[in-house]
N, CA, C and O atoms as a CHARMM CRD file, in Angstrom:
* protein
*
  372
    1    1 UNK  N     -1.12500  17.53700  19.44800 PROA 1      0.00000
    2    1 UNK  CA    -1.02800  18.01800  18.08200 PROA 1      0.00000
    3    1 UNK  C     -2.09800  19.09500  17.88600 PROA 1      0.00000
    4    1 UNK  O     -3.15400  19.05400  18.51700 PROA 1      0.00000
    5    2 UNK  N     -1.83500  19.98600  17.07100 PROA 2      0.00000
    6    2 UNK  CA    -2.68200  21.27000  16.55700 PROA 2      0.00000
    7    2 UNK  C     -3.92400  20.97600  15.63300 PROA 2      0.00000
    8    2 UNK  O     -3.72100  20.20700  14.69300 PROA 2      0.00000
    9    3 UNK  N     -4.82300  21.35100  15.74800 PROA 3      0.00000
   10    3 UNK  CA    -6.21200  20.96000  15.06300 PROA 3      0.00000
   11    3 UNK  C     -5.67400  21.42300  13.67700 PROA 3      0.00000
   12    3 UNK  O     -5.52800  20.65600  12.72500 PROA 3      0.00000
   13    4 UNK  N     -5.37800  22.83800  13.65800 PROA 4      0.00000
   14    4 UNK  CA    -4.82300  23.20600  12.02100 PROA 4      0.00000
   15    4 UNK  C     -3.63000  21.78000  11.19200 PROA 4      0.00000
   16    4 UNK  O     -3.60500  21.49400   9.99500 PROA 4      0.00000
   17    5 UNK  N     -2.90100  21.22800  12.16000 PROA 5      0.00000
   18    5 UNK  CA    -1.75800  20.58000  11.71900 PROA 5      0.00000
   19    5 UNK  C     -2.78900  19.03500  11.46100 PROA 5      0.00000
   20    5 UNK  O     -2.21400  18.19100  10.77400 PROA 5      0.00000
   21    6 UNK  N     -3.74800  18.77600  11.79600 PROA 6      0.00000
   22    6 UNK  CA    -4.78300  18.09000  11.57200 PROA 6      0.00000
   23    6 UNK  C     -5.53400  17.80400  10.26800 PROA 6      0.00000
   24    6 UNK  O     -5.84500  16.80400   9.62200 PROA 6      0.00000
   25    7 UNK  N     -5.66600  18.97400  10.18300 PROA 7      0.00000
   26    7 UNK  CA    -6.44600  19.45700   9.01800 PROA 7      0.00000
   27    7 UNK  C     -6.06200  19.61700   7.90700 PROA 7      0.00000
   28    7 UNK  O     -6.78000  19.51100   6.91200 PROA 7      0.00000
   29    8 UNK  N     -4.42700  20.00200   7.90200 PROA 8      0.00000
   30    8 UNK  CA    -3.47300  19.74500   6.94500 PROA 8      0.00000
   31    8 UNK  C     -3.30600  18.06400   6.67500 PROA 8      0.00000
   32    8 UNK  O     -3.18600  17.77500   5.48400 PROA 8      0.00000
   33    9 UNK  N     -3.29300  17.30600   7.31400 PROA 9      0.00000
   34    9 UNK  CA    -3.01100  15.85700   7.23700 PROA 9      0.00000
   35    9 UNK  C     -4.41800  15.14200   6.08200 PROA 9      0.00000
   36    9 UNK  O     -4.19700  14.55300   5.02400 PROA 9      0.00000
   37   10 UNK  N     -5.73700  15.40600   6.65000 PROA 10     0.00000
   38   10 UNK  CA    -6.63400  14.93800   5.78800 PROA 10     0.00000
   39   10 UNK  C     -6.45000  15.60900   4.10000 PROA 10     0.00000
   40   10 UNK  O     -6.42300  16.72200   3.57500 PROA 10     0.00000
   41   11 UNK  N     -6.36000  14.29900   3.71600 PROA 11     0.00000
   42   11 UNK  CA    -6.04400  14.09600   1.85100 PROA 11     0.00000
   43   11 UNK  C     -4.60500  14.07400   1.72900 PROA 11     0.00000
   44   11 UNK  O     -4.25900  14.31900   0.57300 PROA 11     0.00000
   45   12 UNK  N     -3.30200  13.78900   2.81500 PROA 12     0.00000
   46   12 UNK  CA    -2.38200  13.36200   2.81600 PROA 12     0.00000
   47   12 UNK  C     -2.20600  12.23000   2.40300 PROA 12     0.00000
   48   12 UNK  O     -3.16800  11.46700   2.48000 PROA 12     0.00000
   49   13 UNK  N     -0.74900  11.65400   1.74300 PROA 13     0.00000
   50   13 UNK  CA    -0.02600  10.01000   1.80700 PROA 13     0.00000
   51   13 UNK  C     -0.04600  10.12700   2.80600 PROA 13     0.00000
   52   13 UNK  O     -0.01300  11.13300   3.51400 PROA 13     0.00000
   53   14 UNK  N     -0.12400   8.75600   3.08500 PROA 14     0.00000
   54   14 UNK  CA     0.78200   7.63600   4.37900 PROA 14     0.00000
   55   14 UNK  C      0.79900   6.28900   3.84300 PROA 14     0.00000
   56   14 UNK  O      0.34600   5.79300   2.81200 PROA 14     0.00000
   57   15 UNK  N      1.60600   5.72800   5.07100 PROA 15     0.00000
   58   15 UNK  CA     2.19800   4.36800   5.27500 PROA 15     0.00000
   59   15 UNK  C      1.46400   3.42400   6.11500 PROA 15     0.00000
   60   15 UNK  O      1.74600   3.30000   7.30700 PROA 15     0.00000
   61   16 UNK  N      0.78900   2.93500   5.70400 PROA 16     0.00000
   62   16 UNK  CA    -0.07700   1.82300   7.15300 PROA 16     0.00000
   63   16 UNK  C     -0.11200   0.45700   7.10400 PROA 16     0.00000
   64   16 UNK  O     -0.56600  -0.02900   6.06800 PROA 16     0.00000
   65   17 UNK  N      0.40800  -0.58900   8.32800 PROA 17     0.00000
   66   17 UNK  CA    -0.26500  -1.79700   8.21300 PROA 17     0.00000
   67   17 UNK  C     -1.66600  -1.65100   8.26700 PROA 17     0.00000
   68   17 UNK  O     -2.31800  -0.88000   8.97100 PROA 17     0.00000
   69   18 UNK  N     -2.19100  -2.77200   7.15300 PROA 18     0.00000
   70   18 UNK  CA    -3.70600  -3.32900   6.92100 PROA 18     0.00000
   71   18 UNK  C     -3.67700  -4.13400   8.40200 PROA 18     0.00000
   72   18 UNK  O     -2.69900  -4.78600   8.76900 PROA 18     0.00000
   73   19 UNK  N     -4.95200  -3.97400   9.21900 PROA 19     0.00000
   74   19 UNK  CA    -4.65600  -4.92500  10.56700 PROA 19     0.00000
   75   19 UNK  C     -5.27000  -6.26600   9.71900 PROA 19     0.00000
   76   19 UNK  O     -5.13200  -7.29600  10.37800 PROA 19     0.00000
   77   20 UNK  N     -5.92700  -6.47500   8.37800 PROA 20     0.00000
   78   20 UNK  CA    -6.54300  -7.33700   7.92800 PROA 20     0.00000
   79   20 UNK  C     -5.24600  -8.02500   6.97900 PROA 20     0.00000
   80   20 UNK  O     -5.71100  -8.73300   6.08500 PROA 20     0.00000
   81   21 UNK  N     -4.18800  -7.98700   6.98000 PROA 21     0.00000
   82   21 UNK  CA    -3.73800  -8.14800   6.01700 PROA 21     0.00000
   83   21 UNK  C     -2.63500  -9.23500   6.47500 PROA 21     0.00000
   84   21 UNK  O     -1.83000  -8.83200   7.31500 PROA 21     0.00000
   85   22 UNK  N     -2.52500 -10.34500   6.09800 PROA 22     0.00000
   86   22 UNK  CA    -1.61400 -11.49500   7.10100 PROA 22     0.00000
   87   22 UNK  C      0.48000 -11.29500   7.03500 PROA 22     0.00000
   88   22 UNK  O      1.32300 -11.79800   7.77800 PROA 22     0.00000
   89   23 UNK  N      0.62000 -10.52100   6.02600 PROA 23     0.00000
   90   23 UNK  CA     1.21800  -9.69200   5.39600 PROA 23     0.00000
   91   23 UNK  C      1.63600  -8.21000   6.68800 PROA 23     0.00000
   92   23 UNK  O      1.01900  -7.20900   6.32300 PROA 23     0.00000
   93   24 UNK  N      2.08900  -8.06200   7.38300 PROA 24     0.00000
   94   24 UNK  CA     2.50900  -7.00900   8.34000 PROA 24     0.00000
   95   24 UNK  C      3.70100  -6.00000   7.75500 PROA 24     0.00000
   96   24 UNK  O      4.63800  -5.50800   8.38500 PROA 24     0.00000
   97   25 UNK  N      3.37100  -5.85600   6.39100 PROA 25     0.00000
   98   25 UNK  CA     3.99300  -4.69000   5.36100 PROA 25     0.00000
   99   25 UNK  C      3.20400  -3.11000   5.43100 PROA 25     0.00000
  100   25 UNK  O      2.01500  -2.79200   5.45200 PROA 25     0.00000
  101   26 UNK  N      4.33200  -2.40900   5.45300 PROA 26     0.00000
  102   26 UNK  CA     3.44800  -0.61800   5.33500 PROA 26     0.00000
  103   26 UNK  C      3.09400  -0.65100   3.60600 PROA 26     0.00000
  104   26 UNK  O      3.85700  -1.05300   2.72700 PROA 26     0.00000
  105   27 UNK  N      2.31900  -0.34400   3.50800 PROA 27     0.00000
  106   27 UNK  CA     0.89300   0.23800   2.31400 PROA 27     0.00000
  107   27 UNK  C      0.47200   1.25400   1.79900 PROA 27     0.00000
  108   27 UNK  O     -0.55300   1.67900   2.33300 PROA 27     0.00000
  109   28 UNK  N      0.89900   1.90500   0.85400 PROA 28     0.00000
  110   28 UNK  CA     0.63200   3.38700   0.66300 PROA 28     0.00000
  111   28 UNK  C     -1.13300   3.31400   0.42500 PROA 28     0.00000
  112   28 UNK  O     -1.77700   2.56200  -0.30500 PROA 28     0.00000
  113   29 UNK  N     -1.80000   4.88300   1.75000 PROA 29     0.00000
  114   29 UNK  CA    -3.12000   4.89400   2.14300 PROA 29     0.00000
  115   29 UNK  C     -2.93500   7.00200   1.94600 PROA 29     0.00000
  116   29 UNK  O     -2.02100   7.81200   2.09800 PROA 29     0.00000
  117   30 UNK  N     -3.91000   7.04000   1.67900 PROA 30     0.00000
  118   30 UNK  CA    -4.54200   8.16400   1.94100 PROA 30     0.00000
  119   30 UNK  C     -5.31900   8.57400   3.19900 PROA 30     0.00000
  120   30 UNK  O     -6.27700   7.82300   3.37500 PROA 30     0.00000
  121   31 UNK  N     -5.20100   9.54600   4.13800 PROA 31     0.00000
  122   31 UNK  CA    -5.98900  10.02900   5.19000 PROA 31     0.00000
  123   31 UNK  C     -7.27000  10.84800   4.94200 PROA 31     0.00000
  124   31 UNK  O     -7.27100  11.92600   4.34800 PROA 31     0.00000
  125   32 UNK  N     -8.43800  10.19700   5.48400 PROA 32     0.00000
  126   32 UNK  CA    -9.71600  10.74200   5.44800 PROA 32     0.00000
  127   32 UNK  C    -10.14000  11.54600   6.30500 PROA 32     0.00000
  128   32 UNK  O    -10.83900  12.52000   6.02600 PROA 32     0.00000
  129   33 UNK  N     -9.74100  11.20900   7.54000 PROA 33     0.00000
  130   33 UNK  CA   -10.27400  11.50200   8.51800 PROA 33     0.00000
  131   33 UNK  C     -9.36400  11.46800   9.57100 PROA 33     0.00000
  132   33 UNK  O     -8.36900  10.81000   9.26600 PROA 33     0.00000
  133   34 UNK  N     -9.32300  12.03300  10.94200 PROA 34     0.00000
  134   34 UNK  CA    -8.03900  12.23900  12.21000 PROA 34     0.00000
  135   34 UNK  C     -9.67000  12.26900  13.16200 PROA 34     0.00000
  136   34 UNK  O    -10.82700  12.63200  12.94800 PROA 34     0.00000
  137   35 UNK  N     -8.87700  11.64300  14.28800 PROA 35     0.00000
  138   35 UNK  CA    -9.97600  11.29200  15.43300 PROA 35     0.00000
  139   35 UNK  C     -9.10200  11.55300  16.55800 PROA 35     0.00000
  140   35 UNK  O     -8.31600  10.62400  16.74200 PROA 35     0.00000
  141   36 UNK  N     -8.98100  12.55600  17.40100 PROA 36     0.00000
  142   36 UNK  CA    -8.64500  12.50800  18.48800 PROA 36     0.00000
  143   36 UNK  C     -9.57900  11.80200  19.95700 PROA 36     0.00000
  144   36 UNK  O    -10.76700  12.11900  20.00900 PROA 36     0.00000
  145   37 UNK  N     -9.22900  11.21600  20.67800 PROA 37     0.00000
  146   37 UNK  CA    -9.47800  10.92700  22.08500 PROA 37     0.00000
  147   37 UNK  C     -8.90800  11.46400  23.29000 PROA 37     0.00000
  148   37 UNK  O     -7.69000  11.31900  23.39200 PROA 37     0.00000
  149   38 UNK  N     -9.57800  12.12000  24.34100 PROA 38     0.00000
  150   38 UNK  CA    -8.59500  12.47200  25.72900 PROA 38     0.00000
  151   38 UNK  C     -8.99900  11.90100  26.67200 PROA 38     0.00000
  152   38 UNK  O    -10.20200  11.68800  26.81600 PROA 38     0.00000
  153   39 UNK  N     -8.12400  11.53100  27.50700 PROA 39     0.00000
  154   39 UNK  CA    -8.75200  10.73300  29.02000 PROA 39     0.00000
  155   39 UNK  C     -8.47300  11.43600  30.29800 PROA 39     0.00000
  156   39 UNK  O     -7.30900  11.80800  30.14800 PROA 39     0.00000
  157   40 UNK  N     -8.72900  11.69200  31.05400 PROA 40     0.00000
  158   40 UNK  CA    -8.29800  12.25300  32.00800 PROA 40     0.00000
  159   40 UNK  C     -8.30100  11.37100  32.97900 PROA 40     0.00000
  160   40 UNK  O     -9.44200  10.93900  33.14200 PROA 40     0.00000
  161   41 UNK  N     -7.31000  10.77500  33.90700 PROA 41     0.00000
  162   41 UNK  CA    -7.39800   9.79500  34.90000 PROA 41     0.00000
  163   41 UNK  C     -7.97100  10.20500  36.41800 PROA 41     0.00000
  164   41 UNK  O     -6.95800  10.76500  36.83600 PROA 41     0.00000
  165   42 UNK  N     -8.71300  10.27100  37.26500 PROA 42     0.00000
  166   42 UNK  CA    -8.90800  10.93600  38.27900 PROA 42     0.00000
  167   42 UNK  C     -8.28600  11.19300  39.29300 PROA 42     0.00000
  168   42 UNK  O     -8.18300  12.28500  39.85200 PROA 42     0.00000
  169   43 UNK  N     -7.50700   9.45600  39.79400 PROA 43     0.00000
  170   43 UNK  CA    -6.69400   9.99400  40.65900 PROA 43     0.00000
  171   43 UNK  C     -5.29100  10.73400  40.78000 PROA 43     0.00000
  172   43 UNK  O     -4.79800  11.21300  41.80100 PROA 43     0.00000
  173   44 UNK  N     -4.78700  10.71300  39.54200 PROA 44     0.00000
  174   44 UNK  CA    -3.55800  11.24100  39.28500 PROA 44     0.00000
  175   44 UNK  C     -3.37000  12.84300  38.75400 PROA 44     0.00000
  176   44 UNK  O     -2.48700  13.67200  38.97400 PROA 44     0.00000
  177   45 UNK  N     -5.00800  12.90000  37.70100 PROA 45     0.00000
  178   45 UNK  CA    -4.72900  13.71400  37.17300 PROA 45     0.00000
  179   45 UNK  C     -4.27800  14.08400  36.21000 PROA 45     0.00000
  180   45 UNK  O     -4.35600  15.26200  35.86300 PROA 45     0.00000
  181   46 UNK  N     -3.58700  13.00800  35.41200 PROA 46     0.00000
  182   46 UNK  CA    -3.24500  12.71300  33.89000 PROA 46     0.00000
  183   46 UNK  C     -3.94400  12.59300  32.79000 PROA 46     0.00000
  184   46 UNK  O     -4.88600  11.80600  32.69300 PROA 46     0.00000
  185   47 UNK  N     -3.45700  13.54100  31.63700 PROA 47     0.00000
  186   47 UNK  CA    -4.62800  12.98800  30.73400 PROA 47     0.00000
  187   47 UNK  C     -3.69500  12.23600  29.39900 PROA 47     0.00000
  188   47 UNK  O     -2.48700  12.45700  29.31300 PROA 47     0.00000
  189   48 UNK  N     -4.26100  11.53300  28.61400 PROA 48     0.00000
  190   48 UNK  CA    -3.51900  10.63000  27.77600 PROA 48     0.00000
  191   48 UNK  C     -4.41800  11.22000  26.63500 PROA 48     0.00000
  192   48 UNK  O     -5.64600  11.29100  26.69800 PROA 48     0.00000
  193   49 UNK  N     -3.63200  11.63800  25.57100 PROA 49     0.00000
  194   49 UNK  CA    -4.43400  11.58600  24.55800 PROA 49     0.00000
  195   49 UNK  C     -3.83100  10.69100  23.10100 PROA 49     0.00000
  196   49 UNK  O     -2.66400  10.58600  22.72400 PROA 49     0.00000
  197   50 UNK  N     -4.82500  10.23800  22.60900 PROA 50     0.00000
  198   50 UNK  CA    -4.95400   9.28100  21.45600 PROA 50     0.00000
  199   50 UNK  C     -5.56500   9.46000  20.14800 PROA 50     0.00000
  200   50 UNK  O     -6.74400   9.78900  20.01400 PROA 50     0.00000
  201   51 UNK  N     -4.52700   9.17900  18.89600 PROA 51     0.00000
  202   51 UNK  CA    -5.16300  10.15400  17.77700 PROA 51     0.00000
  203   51 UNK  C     -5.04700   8.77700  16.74400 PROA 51     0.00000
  204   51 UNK  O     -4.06200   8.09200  16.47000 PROA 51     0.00000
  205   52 UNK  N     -6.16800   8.69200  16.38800 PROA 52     0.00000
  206   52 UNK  CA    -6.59700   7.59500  15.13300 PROA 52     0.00000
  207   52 UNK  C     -6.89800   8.40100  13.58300 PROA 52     0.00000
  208   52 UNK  O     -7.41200   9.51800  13.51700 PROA 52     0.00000
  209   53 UNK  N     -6.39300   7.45700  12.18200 PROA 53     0.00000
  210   53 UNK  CA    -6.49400   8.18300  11.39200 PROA 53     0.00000
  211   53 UNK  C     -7.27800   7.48700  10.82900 PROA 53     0.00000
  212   53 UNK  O     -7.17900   6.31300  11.18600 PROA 53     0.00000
  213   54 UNK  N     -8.34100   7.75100   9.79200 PROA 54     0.00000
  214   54 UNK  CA    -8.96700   7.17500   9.12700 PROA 54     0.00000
  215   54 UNK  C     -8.31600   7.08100   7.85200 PROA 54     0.00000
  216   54 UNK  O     -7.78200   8.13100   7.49600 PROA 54     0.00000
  217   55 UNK  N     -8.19700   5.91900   6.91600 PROA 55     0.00000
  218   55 UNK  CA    -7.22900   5.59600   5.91500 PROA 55     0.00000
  219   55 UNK  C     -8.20500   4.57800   5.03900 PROA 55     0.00000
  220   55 UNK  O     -8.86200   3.59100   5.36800 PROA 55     0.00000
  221   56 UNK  N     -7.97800   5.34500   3.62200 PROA 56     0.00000
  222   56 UNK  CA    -8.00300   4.35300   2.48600 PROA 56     0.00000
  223   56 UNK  C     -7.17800   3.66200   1.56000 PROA 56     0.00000
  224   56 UNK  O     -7.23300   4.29800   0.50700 PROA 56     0.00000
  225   57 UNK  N     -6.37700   2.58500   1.42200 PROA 57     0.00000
  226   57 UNK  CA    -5.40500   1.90400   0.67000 PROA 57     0.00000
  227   57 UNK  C     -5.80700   2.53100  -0.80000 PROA 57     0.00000
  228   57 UNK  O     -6.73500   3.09700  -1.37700 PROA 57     0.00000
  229   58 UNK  N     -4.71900   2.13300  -0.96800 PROA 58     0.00000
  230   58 UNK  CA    -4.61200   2.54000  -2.55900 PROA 58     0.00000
  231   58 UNK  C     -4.64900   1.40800  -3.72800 PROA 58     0.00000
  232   58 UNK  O     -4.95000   1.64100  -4.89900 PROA 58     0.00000
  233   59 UNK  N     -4.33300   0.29100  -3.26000 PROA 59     0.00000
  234   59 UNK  CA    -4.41000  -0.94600  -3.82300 PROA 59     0.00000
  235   59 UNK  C     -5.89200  -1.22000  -3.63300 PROA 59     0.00000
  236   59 UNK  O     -6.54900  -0.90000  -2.64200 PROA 59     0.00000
  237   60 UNK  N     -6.18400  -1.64100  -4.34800 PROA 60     0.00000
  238   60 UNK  CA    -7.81300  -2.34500  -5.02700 PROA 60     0.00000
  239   60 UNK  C     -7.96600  -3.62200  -3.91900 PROA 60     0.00000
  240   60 UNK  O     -6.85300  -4.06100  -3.62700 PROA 60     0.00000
  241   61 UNK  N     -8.92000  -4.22100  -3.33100 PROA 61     0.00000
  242   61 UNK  CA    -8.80100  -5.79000  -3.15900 PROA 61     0.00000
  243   61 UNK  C    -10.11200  -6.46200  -3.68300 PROA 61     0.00000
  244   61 UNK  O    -11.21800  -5.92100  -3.65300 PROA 61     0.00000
  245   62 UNK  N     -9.86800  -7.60200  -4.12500 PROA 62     0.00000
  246   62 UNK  CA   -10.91300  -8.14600  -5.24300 PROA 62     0.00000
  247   62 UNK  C    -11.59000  -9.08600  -4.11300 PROA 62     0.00000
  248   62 UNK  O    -11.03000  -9.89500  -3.37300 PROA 62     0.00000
  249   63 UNK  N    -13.16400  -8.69000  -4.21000 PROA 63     0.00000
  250   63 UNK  CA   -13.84800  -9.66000  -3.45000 PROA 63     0.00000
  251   63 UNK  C    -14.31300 -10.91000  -4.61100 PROA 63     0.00000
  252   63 UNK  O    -14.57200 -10.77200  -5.80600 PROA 63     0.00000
  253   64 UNK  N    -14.30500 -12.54300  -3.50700 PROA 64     0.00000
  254   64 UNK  CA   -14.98400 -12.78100  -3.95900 PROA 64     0.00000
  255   64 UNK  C    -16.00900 -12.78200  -5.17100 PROA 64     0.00000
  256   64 UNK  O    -16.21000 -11.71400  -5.75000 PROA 64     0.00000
  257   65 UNK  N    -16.70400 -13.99800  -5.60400 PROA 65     0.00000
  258   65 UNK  CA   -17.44900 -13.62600  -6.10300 PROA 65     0.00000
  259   65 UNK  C    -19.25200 -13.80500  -5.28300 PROA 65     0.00000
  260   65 UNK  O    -19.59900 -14.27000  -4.19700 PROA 65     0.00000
  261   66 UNK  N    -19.69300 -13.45500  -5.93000 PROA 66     0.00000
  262   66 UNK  CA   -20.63600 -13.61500  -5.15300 PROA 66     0.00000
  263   66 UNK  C    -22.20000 -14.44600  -5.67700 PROA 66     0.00000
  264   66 UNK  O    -22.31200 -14.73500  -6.86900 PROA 66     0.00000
  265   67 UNK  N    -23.24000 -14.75100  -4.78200 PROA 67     0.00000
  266   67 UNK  CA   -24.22200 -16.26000  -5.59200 PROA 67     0.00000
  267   67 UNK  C    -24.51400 -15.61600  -6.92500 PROA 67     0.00000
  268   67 UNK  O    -25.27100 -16.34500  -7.56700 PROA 67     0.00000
  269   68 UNK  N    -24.06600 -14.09300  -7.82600 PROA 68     0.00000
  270   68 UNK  CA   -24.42100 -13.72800  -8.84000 PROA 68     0.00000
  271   68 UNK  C    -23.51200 -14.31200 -10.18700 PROA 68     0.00000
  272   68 UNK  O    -23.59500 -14.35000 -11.41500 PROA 68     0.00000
  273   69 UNK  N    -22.65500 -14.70900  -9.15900 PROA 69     0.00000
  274   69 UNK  CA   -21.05000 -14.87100  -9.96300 PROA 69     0.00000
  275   69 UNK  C    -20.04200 -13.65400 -10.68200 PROA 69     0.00000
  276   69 UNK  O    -19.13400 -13.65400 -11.51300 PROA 69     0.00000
  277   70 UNK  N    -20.95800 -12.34400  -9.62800 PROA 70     0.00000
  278   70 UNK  CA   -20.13400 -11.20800  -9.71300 PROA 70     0.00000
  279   70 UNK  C    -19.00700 -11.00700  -9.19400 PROA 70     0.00000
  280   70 UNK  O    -18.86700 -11.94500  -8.40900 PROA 70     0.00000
  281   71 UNK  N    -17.80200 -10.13700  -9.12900 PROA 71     0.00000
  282   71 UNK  CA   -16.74600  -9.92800  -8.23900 PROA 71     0.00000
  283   71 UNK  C    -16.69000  -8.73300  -7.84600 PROA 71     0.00000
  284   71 UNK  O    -17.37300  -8.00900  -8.57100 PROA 71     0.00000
  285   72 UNK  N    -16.20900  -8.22300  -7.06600 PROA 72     0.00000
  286   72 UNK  CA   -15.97500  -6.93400  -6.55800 PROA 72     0.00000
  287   72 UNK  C    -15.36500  -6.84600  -6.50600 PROA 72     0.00000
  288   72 UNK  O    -14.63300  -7.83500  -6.47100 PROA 72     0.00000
  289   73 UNK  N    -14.72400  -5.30400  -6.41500 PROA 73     0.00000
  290   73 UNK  CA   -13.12800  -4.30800  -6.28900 PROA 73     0.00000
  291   73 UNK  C    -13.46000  -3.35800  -5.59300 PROA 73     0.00000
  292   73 UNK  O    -14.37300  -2.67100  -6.05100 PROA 73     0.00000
  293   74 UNK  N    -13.01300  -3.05500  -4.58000 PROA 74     0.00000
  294   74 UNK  CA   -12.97100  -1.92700  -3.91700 PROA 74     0.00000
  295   74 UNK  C    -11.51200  -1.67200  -3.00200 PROA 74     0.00000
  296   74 UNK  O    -10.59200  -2.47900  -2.87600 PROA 74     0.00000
  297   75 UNK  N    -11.61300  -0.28200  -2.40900 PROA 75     0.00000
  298   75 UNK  CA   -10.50500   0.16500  -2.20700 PROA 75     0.00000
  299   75 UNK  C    -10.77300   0.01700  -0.10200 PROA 75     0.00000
  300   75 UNK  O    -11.49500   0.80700   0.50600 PROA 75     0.00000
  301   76 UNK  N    -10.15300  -0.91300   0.45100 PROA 76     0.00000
  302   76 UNK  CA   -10.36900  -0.91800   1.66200 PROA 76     0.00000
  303   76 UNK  C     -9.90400   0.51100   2.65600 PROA 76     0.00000
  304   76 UNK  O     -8.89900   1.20800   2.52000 PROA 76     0.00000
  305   77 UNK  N    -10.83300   0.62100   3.50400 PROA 77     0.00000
  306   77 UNK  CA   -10.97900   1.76400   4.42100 PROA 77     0.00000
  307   77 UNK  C    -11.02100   1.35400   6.23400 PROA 77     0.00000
  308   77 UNK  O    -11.89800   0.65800   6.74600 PROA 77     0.00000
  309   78 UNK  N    -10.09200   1.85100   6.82600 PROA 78     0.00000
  310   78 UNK  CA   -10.19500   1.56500   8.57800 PROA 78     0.00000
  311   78 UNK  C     -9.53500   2.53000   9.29900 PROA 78     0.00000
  312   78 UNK  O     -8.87800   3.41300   8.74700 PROA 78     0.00000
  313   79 UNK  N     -9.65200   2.43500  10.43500 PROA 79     0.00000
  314   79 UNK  CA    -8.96400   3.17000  11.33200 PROA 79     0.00000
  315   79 UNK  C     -7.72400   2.90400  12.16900 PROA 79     0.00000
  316   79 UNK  O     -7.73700   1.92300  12.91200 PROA 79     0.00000
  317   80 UNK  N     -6.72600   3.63500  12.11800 PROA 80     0.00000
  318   80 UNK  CA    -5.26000   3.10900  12.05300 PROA 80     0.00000
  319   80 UNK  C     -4.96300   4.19900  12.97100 PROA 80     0.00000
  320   80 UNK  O     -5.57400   5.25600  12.81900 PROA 80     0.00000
  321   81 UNK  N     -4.05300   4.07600  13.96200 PROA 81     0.00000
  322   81 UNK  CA    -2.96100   4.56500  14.69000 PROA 81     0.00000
  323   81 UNK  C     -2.02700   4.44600  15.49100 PROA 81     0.00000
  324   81 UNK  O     -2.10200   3.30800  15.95500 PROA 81     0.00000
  325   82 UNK  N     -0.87600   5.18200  16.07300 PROA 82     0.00000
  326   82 UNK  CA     0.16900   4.29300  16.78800 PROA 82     0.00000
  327   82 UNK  C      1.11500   3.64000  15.72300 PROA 82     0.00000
  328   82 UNK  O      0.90800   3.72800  14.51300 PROA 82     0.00000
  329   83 UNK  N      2.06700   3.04200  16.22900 PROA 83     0.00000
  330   83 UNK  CA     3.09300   2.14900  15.34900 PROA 83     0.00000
  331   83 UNK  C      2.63700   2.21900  13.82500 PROA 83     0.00000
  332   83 UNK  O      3.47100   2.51000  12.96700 PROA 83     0.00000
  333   84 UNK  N      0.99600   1.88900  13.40800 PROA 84     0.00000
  334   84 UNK  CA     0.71600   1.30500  12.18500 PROA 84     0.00000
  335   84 UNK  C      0.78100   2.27400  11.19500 PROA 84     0.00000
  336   84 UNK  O      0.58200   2.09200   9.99400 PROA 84     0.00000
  337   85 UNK  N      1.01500   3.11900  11.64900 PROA 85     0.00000
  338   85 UNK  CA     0.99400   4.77500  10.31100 PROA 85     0.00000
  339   85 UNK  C      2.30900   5.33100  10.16400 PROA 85     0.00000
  340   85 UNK  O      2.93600   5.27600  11.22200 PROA 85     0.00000
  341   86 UNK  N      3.08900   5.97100   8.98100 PROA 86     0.00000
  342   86 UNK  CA     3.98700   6.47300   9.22700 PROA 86     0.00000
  343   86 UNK  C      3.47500   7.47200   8.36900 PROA 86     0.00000
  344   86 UNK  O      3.11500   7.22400   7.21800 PROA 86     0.00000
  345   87 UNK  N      3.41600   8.95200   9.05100 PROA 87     0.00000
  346   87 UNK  CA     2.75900   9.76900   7.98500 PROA 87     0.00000
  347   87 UNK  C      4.23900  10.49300   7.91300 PROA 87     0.00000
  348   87 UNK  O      5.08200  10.58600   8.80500 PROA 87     0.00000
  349   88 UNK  N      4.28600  11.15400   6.05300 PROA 88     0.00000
  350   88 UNK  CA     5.82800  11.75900   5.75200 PROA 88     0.00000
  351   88 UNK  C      5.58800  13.08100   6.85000 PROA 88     0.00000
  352   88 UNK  O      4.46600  13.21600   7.33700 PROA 88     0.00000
  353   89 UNK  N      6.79100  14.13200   7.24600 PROA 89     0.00000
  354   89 UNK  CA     6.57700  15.16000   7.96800 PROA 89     0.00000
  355   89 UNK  C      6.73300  16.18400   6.96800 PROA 89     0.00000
  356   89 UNK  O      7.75600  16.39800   6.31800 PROA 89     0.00000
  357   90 UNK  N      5.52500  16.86400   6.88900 PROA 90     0.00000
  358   90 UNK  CA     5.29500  18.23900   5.99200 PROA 90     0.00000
  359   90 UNK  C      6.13400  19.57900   6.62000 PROA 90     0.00000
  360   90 UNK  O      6.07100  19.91900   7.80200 PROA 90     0.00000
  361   91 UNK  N      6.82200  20.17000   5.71800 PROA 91     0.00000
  362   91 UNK  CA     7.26200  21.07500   5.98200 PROA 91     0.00000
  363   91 UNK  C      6.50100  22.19100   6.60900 PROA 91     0.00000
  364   91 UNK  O      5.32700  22.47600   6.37200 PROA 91     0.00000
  365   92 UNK  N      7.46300  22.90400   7.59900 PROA 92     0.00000
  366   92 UNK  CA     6.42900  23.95000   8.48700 PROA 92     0.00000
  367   92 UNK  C      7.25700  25.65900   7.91200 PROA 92     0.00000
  368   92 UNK  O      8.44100  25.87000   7.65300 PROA 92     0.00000
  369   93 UNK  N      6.55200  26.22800   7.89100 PROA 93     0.00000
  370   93 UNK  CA     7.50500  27.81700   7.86100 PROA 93     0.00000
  371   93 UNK  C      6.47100  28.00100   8.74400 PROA 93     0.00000
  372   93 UNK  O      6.34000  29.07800   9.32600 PROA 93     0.00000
């Protein structure tokens, strides 16, 4: 994939399983961040490359409370790729 076509993606929708979530439903998330990886194998000569997105849900999850008897809300954040993302395909001219 193209670094520009990358760069277009961060502050995109997507679709992601939560790997935390017991629930194996897609989740509308926002993209923060794109992480590429390359490997190069030695004896073959192959390289594999691997692209992780960084994602924030859009749904709230309520922590706990805590020894204050406060609760928290926040918006969970991880790194997702492969099967677990379905990002929409942006039009190209």
């Amino acid at each position: 994939m193209d670094t520009n076509n990358l760069k277009q993606l961060i502050g995109s929708d997507c679709l992601v399983i939560d790997p935390r979530s017991k629930k194996k439903e897609f989740e509308p998330a926002k993209i923060h961040s794109a992480n590429i990886s390359l490997q190069k194998i030695a004896m073959t000569g192959e390289i594999f490359e691997h692209i992780s997105y960084g994602v924030t849900l859009y749904k709230a999850t309520l922590k706990k409370r805590n020894r204050y008897g406060e609760e928290y809300e926040y918006h969970r954040s991880f790194n997702v790729g492969g099967d677990r993302i379905q990002i929409p395909h942006q039009n190209e001219h």
